[in-house]
C-alpha positions as a Markdown table, in Angstrom:
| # | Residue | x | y | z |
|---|---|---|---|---|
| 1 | Unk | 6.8 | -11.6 | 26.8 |
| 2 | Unk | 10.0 | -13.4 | 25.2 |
| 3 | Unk | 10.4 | -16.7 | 25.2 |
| 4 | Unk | 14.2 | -17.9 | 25.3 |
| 5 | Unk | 14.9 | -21.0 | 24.0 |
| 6 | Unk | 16.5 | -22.0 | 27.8 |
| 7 | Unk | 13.2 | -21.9 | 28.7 |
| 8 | Unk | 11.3 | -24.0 | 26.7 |
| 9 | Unk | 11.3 | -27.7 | 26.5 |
| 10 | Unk | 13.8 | -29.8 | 24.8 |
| 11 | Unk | 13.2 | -30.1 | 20.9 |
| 12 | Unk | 10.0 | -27.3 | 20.6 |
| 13 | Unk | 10.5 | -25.9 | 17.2 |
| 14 | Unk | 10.0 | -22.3 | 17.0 |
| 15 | Unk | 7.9 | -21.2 | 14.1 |
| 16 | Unk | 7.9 | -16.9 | 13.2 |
| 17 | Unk | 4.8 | -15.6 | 11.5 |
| 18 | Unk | 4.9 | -12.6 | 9.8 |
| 19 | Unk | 2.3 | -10.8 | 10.2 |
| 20 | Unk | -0.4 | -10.1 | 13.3 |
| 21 | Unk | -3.5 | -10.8 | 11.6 |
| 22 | Unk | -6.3 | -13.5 | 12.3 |
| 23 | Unk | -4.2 | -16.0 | 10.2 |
| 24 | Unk | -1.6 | -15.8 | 13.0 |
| 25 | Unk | -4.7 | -16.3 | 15.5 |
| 26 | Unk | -5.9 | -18.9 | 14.1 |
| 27 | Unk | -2.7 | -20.1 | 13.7 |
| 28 | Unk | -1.4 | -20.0 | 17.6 |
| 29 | Unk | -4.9 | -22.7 | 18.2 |
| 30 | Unk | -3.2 | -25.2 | 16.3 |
| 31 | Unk | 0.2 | -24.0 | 17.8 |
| 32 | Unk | -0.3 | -24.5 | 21.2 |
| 33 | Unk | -1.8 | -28.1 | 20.8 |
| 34 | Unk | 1.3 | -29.4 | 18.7 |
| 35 | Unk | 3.7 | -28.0 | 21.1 |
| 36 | Unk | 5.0 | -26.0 | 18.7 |
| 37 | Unk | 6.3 | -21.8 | 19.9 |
| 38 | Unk | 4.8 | -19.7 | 17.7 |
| 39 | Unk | 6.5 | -16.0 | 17.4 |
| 40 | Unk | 4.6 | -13.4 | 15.6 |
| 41 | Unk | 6.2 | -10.4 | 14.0 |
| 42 | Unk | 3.1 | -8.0 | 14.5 |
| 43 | Unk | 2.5 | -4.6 | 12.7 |
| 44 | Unk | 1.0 | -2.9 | 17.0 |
| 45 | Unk | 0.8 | -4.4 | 20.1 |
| 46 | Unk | -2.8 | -4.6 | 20.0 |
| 47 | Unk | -3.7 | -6.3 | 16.2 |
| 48 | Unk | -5.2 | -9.5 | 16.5 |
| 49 | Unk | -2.7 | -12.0 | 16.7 |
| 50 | Unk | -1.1 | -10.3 | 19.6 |
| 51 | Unk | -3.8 | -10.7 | 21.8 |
| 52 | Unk | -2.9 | -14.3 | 21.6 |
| 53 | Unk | 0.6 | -14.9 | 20.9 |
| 54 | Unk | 2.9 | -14.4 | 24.0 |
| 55 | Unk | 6.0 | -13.5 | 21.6 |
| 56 | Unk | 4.4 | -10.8 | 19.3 |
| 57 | Unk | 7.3 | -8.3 | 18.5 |
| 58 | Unk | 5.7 | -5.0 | 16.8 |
| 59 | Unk | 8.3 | -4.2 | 13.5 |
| 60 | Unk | 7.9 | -3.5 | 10.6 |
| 61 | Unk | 8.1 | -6.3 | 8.1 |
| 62 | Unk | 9.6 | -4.2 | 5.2 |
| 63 | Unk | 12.4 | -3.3 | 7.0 |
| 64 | Unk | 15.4 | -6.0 | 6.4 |
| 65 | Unk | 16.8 | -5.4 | 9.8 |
| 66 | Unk | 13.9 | -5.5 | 11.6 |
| 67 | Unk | 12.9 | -9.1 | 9.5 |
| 68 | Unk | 16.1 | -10.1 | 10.2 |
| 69 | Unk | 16.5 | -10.3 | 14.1 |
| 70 | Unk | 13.1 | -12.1 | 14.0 |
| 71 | Unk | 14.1 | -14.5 | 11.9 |
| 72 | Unk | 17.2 | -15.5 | 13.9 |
| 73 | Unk | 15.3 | -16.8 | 16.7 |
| 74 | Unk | 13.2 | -19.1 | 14.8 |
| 75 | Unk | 13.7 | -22.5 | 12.8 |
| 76 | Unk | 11.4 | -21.8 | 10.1 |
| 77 | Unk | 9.5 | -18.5 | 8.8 |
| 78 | Unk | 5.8 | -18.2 | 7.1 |
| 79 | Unk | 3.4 | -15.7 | 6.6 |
| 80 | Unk | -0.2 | -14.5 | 7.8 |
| 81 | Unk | 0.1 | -12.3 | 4.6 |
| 82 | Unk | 2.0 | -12.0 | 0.8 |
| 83 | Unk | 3.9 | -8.1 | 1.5 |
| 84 | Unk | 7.2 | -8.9 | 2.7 |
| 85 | Unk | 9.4 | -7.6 | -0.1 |
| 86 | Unk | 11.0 | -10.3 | -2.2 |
| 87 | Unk | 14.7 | -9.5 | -2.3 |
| 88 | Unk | 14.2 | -9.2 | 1.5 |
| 89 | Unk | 13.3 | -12.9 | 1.5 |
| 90 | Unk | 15.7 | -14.0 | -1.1 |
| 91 | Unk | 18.7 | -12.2 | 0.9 |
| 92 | Unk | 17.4 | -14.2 | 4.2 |
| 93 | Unk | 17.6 | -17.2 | 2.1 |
| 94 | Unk | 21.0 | -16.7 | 1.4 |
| 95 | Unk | 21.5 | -16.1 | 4.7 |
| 96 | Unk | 20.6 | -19.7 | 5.8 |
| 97 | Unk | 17.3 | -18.5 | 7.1 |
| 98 | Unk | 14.3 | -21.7 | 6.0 |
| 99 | Unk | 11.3 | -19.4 | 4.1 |
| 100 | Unk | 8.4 | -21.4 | 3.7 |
| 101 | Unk | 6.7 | -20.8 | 1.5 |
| 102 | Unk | 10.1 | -19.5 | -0.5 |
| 103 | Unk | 10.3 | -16.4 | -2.6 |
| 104 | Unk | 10.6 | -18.2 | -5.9 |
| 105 | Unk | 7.1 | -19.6 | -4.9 |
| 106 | Unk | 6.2 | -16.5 | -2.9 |
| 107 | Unk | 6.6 | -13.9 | -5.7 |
| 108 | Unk | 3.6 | -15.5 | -7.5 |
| 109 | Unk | 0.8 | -14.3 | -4.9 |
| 110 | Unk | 2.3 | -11.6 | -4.8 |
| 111 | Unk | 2.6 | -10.1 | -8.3 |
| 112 | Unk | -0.2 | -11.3 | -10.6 |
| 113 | Unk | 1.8 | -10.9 | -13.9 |
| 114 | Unk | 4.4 | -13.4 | -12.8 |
| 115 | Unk | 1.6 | -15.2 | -11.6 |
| 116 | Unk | 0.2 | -15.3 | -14.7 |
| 117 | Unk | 3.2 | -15.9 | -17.4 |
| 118 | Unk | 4.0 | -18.7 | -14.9 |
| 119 | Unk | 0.6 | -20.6 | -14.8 |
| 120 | Unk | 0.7 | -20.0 | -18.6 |
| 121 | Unk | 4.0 | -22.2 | -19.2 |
| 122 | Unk | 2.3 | -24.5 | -17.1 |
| 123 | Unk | -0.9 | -25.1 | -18.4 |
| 124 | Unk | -3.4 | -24.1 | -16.0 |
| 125 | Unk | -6.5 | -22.7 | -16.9 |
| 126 | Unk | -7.0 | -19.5 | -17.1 |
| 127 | Unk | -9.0 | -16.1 | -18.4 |
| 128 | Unk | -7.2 | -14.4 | -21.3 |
| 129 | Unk | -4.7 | -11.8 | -20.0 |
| 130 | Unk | -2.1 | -9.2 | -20.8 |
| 131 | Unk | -0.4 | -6.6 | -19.0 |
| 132 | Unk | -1.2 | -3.7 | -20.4 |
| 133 | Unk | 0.3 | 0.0 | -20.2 |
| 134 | Unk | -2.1 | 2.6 | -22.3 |
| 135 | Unk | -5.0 | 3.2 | -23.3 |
| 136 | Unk | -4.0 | 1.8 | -26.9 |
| 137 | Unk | -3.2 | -1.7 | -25.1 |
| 138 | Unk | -6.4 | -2.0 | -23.5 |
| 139 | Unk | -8.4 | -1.3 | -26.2 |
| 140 | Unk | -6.2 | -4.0 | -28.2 |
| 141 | Unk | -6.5 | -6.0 | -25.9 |
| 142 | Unk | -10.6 | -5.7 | -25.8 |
| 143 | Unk | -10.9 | -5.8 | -29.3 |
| 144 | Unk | -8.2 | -9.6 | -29.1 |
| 145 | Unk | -10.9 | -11.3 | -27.1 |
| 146 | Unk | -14.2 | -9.8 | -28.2 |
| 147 | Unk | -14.9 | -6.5 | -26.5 |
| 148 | Unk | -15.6 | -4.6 | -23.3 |
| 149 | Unk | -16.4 | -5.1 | -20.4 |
| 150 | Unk | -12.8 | -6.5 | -19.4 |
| 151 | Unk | -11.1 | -6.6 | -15.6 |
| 152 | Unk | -8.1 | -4.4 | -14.6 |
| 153 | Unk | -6.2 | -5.2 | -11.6 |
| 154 | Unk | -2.8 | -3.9 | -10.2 |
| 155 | Unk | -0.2 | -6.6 | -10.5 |
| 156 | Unk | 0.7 | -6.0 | -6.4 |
| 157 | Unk | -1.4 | -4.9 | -3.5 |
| 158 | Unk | -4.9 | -5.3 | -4.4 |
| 159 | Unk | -7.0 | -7.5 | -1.6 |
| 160 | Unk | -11.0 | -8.0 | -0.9 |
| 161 | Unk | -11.5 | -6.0 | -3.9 |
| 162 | Unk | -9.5 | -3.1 | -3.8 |
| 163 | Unk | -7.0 | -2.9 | -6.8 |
| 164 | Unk | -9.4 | -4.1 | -9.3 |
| 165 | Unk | -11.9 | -2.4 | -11.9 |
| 166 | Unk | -14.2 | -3.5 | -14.3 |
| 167 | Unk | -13.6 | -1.4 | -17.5 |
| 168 | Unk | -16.5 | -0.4 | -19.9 |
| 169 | Unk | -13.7 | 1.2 | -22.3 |
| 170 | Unk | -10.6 | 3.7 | -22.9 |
| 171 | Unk | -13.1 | 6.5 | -21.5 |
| 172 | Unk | -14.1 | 5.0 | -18.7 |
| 173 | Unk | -13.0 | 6.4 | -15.8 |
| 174 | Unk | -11.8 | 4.0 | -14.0 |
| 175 | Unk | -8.9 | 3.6 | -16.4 |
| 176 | Unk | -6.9 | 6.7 | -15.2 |
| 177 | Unk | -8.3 | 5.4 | -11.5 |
| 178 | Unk | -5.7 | 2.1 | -12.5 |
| 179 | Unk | -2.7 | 3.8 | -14.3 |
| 180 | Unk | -2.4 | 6.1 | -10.9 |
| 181 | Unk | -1.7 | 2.9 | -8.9 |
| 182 | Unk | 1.9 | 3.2 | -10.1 |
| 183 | Unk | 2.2 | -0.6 | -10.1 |
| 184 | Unk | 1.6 | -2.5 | -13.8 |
| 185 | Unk | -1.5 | -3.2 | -14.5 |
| 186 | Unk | -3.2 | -6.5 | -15.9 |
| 187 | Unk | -6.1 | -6.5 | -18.4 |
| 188 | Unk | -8.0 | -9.9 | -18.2 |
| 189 | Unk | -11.1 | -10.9 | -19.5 |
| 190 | Unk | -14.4 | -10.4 | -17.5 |
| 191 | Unk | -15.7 | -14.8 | -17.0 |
| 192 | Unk | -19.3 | -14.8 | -17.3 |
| 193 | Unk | -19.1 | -17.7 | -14.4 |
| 194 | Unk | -21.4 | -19.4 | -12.4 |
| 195 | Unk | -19.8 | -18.7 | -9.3 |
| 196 | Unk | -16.1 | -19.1 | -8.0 |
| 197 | Unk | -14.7 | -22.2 | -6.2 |
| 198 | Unk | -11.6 | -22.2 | -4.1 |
| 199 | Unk | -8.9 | -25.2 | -4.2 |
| 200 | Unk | -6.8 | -25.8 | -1.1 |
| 201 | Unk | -3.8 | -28.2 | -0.8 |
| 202 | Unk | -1.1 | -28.8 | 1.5 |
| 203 | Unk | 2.4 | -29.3 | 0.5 |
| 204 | Unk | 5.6 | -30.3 | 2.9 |
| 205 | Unk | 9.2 | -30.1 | 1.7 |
| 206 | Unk | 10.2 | -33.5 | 0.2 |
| 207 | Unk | 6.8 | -32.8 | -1.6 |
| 208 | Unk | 3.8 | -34.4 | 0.3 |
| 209 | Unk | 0.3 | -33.1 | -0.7 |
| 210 | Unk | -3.0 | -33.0 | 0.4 |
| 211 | Unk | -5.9 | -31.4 | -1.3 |
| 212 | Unk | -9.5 | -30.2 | 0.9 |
| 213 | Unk | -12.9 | -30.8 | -0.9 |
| 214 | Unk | -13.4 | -28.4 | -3.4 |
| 215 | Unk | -15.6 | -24.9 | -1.8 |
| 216 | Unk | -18.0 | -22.8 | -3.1 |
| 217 | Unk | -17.4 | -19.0 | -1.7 |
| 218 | Unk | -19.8 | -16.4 | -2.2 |
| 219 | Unk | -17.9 | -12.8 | -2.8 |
| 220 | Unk | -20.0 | -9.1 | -2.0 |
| 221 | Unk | -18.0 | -6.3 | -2.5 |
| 222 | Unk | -14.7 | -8.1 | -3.3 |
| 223 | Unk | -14.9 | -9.4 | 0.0 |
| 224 | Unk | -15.3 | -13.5 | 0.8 |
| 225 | Unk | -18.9 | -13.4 | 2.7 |
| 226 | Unk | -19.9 | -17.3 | 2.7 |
| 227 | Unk | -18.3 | -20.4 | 2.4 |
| 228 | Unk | -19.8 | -23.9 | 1.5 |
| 229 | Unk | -18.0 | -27.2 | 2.0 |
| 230 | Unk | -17.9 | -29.1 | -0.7 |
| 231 | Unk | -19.4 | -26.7 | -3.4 |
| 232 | Unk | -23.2 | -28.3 | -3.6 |
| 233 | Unk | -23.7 | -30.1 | -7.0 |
| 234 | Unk | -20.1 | -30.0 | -8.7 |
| 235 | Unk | -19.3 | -33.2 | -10.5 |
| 236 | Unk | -17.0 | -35.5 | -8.8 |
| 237 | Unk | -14.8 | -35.4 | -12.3 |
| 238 | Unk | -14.8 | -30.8 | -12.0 |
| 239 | Unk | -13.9 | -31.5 | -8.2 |
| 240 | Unk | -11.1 | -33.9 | -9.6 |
| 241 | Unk | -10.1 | -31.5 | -11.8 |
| 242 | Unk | -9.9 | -28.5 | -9.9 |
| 243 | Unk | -8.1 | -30.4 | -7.0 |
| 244 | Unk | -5.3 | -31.6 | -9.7 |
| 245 | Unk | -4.8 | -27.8 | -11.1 |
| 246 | Unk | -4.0 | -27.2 | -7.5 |
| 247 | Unk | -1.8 | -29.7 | -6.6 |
| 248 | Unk | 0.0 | -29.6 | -9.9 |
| 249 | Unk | 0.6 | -25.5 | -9.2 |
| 250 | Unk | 1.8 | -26.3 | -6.3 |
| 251 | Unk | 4.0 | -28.9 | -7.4 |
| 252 | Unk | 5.6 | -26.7 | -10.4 |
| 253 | Unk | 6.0 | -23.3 | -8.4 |
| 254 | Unk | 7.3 | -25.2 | -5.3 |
| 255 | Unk | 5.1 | -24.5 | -2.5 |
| 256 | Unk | 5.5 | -25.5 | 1.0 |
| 257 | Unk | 2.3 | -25.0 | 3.6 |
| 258 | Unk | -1.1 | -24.2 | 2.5 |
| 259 | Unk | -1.9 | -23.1 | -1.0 |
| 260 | Unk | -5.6 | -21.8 | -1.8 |
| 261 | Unk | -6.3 | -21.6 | -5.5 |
| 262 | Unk | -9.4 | -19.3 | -6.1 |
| 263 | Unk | -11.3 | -20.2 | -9.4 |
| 264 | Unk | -14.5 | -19.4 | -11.6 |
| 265 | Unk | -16.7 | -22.2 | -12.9 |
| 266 | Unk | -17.4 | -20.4 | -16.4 |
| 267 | Unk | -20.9 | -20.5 | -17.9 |
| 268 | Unk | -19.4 | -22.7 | -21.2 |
| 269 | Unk | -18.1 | -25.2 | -18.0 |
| 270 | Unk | -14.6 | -24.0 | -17.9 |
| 271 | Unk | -12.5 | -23.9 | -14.7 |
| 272 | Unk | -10.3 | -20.8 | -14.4 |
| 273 | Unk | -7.9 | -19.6 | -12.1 |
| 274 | Unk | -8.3 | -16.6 | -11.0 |
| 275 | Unk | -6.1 | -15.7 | -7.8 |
| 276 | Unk | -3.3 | -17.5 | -6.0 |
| 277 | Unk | -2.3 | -17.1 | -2.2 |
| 278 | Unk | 0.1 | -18.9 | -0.3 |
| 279 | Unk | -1.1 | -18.9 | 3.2 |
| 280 | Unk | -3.9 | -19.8 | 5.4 |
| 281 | Unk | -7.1 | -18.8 | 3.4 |
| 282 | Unk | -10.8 | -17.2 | 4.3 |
| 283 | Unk | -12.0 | -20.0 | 1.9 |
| 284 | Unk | -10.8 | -22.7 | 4.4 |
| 285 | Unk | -11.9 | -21.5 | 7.9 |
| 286 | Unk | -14.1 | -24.2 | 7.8 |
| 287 | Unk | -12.2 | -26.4 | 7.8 |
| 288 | Unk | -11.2 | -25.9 | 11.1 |
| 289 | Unk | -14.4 | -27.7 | 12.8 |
| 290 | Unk | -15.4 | -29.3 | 9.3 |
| 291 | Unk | -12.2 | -31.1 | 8.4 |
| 292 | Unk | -10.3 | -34.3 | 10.3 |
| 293 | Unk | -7.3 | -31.6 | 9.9 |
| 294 | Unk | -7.6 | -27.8 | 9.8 |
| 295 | Unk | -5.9 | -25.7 | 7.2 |
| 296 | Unk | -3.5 | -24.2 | 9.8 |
| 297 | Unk | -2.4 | -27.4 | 11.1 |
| 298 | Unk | -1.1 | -28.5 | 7.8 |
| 299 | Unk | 0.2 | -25.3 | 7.5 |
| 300 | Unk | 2.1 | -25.5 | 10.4 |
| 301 | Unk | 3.1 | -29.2 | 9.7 |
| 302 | Unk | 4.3 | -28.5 | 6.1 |
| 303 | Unk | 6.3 | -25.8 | 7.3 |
| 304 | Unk | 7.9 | -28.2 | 9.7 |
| 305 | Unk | 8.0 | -30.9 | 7.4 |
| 306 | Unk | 6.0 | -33.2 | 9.7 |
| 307 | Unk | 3.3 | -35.7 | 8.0 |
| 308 | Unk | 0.2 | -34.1 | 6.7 |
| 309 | Unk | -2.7 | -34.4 | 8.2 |
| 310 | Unk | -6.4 | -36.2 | 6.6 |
| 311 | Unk | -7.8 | -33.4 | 4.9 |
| 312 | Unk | -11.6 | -35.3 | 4.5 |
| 313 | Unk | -14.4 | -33.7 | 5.8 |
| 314 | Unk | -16.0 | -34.6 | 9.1 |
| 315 | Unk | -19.7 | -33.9 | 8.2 |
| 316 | Unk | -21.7 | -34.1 | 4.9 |
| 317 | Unk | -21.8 | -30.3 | 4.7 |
| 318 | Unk | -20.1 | -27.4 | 6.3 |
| 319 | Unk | -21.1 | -23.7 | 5.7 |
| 320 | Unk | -18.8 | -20.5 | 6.9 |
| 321 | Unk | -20.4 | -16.8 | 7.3 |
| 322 | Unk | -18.1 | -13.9 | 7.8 |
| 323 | Unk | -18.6 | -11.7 | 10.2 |
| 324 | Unk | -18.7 | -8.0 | 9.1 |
| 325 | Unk | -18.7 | -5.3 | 11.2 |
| 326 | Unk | -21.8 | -3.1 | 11.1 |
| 327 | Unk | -24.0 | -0.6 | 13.7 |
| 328 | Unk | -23.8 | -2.8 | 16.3 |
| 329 | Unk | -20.3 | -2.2 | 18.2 |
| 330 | Unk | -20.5 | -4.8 | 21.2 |
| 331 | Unk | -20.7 | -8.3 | 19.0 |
| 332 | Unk | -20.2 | -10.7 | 22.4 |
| 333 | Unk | -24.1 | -9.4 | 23.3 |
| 334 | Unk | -25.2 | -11.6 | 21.1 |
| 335 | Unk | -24.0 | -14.7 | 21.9 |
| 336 | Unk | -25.8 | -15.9 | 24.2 |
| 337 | Unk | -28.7 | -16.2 | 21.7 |
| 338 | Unk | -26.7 | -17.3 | 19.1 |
| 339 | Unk | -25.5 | -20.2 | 21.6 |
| 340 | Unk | -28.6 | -20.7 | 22.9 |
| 341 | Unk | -30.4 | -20.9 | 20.4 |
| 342 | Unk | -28.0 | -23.7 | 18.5 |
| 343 | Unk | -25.1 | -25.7 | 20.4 |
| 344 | Unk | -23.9 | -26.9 | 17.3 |
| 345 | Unk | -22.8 | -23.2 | 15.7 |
| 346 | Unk | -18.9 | -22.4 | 16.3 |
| 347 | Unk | -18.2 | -18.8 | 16.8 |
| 348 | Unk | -14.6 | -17.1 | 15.8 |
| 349 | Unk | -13.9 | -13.3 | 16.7 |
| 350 | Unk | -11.0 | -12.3 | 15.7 |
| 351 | Unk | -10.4 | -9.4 | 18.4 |
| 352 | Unk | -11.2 | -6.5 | 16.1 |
| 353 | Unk | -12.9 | -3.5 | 16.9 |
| 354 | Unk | -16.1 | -2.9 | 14.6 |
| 355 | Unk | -15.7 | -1.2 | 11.2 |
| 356 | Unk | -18.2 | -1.1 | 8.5 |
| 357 | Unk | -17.6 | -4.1 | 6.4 |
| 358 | Unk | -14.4 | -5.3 | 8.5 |
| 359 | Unk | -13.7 | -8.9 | 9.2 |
| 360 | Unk | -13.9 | -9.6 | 12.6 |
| 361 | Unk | -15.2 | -13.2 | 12.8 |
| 362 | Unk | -16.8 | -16.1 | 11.4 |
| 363 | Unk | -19.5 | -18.5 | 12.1 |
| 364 | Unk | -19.4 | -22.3 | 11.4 |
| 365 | Unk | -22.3 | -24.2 | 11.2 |
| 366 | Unk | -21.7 | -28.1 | 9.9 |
| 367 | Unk | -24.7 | -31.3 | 9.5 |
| 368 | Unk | -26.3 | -33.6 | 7.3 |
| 369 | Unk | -28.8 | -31.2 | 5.3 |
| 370 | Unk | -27.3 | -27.9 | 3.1 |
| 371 | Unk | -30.6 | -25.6 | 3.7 |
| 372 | Unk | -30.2 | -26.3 | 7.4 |
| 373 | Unk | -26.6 | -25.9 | 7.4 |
| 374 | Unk | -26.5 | -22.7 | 5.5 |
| 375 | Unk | -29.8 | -21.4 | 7.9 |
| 376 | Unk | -27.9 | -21.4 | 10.8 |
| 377 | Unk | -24.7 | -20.0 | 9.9 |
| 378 | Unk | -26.4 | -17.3 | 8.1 |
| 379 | Unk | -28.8 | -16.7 | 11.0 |
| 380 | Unk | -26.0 | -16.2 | 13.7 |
| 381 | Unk | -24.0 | -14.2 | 11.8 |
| 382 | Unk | -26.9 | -11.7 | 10.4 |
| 383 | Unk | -27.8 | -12.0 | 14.9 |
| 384 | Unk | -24.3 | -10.7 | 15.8 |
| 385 | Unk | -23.7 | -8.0 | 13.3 |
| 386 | Unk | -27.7 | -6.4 | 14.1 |
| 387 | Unk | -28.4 | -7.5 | 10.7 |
| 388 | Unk | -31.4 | -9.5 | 12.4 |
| 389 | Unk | -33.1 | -9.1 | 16.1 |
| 390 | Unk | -34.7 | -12.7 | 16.3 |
């Protein structure tokens, strides 16, 4: 179904989301509340997103025509993901059409060697780094900061792990695994970290901010599998610190809607960056029971340039479990003991079918003491995946 702008009330901004994904979801929740009509340019008629948004055109979002005519019809485009091509949204641009966030910001979650040479002129923290080309320049580069290991990563496309190797040297295999990516490739060094933290902020247009408590995530695989807000026992002046890096990224790259800043707390007490994105993030789904304001709200209010929303946390600690797809196919069968069992947990599925390590929900579980907290977040998820039978 299309929605005409005849036939909806006076003044309801239209918002287009590229991409059909569980951002988009997520995002159509917070959508429906503000009054706001949100049109989603999906990748099939049946990805997640879809499901829920009314005005879901399938097109391909790396086609310029295709971007184009669902632009028109909205006041102000964003993304559920980082892939629409660059020029494409620079040429929009020109064309009138308000990207937010813009390329100019865009094009640093999307390539990680601009990210990098940009975050460099700016100060921010971060591992040592070098694009690197041949064999010759990454064993240069090894031998510049101390030895193998190191990290390789593609400078485009990589996600929950994929598009990045760690590298025992020039023999290893997986450097010929790297150079067939046919994108450039980025040497960095391997952080001997604690564990990684994730900054999120909200900026609007004429430069409003708001930065969440600072999260712990826990990673498996490359993929994001728990979440604690704020990260237990980080010092209020780190948290300071790690919220500032965010906002001031923000700030010099120009962002507009929800930035999450993924870092490593190093083992000599260094925060690094590590990864940038520019949309709603995994590492903030808690926040939409465990914050006063959820991460797609200000999303959608920065975008619009409304006022941002309290970012503070409603409860002393909130914890967030992925869901991941394993044996058991029919998830919703175990709800009713998961609901039972504790009123309190909140339950996201994301209208996926089952794949072995997929996304296809999350658990929230929020209260007073962390052990508890992280018990029952951990114990409905491990219940609806068939991890667990009790």
């Amino acid at each position: 179904m299309k929605f005409e702008r005849k036939d909806l009330p006076v003044g309801t901004p239209v918002v287009g989301m590229v991409g059909g994904g569980q951002l988009a979801r997520m995002t159509q929740e917070v959508a429906v509340a503000l009054g706001v009509q949100l049109r989603v340019l999906a990748e099939g008629p049946a990805v997640s997103a879809a499901q829920a948004v009314a005005d879901a055109p399938v097109g391909d979002y790396r086609d310029p025509e295709t971007v184009r005519r669902f632009a028109a019809d909205a006041d102000v485009v964003t993304f559920d993901h980082e892939h629409v091509p660059t020029e494409l949204l620079r040429a929009l641009e020109a064309e009138g059409v308000k990207v937010r966030p813009g390329p100019d910001a865009l094009v640093h979650a999307q390539d990680k060697a601009v990210m990098r040479q940009r975050l460099d002129t700016i100060g921010a923290p971060a591992p040592a780094h070098q694009v690197v080309a041949s064999k010759a320049d990454i064993d240069d580069f090894a031998k510049r900061i101390g030895g193998f290991p190191i990290i390789l990563k593609t400078t485009r496309g990589g996600y929950d792990g994929k598009g990045v190797w760690v590298c025992s040297g020039t023999d290893d295999p997986v450097v010929d695994e790297a150079f067939a990516a046919s994108v450039p490739i980025l040497a960095e060094e391997k952080v001997d970290f604690v564990r990684e933290l994730s900054a999120i902020v909200a900026r609007s247009p004429h430069g409003q901010a708001v930065a969440y408590p600072i999260v712990e995530s826990v990673q498996r695989d490359g993929i994001c599998v728990e979440v604690t807000a704020p990260a237990p026992d980080l010092s209020p002046d780190k948290a300071a610190q790690a919220q500032q890096t965010a906002l001031t990224i923000a700030g010099e790259l120009g962002v507009v809607g929800i930035l999450a800043v993924e870092m490593f707390e190093a083992r000599d007490g260094r925060l690094l960056v590590n990864e940038l994105a520019m949309r709603p993030h995994n590492t903030g789904h808690w926040s939409i029971e465990g914050a006063v304001t959820s991460q797609f709200e200000n999303h959608l209010r920065a975008v619009l340039d409304l006022p941002l929303g309290s970012p503070a946390a409603r409860a002393p600690y909130t914890v967030m479990v992925n869901v991941l797809g394993g044996d058991v196919e029919d998830m919703h069968l175990g709800l009713l003991h998961c609901m039972a069992r504790d009123p309190g947990l909140k339950v996201h599925f994301y209208g996926k079918s089952v794949k072995p390590g997929r996304k296809v929900g999350h658990v929230t579980a929020y209260g007073d003491d962390l052990a508890e907290v992280r018990e029952r977040a951990r114990h409905a998820a491990a219940y609806l995946t068939g991890t667990i039978d009790e």
